[in-house]
Each structure stands twice: as C-alpha cells, then as structure tokens.
C-alpha positions in Angstrom: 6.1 -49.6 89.5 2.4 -49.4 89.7 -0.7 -49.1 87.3 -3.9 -46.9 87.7 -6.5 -49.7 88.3 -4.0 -51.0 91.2 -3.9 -47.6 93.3 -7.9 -47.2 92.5 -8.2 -50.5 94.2 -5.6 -49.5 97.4 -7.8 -46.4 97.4 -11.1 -48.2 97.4 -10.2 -50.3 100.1 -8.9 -47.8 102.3 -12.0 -45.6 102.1 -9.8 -42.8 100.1 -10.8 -41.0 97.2 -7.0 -40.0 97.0 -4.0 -42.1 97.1 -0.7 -40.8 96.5 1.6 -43.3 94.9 5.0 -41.0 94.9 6.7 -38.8 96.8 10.4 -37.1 96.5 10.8 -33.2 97.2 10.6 -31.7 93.7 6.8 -33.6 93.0 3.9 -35.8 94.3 1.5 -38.2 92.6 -1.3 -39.6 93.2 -4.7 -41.4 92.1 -8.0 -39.2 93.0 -11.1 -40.9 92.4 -14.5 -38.8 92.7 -18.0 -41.2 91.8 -20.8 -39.7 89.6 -22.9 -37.4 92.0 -19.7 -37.0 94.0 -18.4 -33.5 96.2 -14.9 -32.4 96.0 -14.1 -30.4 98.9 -10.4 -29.3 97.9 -9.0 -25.7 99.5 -6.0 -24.3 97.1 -2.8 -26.2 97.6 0.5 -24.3 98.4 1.6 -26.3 95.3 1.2 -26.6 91.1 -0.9 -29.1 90.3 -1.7 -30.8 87.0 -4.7 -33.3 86.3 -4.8 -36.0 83.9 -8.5 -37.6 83.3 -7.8 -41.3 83.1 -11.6 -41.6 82.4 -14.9 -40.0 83.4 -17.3 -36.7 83.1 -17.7 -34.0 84.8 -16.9 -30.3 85.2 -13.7 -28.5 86.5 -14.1 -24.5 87.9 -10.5 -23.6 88.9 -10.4 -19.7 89.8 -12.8 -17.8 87.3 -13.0 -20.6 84.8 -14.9 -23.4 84.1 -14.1 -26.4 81.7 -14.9 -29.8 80.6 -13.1 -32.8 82.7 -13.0 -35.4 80.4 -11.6 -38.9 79.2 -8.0 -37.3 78.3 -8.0 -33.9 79.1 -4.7 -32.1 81.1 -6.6 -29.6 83.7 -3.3 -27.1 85.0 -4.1 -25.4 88.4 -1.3 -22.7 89.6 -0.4 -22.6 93.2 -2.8 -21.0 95.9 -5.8 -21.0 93.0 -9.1 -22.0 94.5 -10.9 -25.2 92.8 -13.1 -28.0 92.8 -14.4 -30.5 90.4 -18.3 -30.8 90.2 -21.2 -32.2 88.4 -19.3 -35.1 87.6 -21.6 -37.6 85.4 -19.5 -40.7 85.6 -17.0 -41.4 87.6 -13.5 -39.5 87.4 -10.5 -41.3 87.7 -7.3 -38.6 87.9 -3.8 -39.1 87.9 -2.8 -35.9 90.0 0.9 -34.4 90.3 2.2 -31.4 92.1 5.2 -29.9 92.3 6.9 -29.4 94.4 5.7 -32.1 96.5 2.3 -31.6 98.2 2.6 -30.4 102.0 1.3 -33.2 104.4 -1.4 -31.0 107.0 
C-alpha cells in the first residue's frame, strides 16, 4: 500500500517528476508531478492513459482539444494520441494509469 504524498516525496527526492508505484501486464500507475511554470515534454504512449488531478491548475491539449486540468477532474487520452499539459498555474499533482501497462524505452 501507498498514499499520494508518499510517492510525491520518493519522486521529489529522486529528481522525477514521474514515479510509477504499480506495475502487472494489464495496467501501470504512477504519480506525475509538474510545478507551476513547468514543461511537459510527453510523446504519445503506445498505451490508454487516464489522469486523475489530485490537485493543481493548469491546462490539458490532448489531440485537437484543449481542457481545464483541475483539482478533480478525469482527463482520458486514447492510445498513440499526441499530448501535453501546459500553463499549469499551481502545481499538478496526477495519479496516472495506463493500460495495458506502459512500455519501459
């Protein structure tokens, strides 16, 4: 078992905005952390992957679209879409998951 604020810490001190927490072949999870100010540099992932905004502000453009990232939103990117979260105000704090599991590079 683990809690949010414990795998923002393990991230923290490793120097990783992303930490990923699980791992069996049908899913991955993980903690991403961007501060306010902060680039995401993702490329599209060969997997689903859903966002849940722990906390924070910011903006979320996932293939033509862009939305709100916000304190409790659920942000649902399909395999192979390009994204990125931007303009982020105050720190996000995401609980990721993908499915299936997200390929290692």
């Amino acid at each position: 078992m683990t809690d949010i604020e414990t795998e923002v810490a393990r991230g923290r001190s490793a120097g990783r905005r992303y930490t990923e927490f699980l791992r069996v072949p049908t899913l991955s999870a993980g903690v991403y952390v961007l501060p306010a100010g902060g680039a995401d540099a993702q490329r599209p992932h060969a997997e689903d992957e859903i966002y849940y905004v722990v906390r924070g502000r910011g903006r979320f453009r996932h293939g033509e679209k862009e939305e709100r990232a916000e304190t409790g939103d659920i942000l649902f990117v399909p395999a192979r879409e390009p994204h990125h979260l931007h303009s982020v105000e105050e720190e996000l704090v995401l609980l990721v998951f993908f499915a299936p599991a997200e390929t290692v590079p």
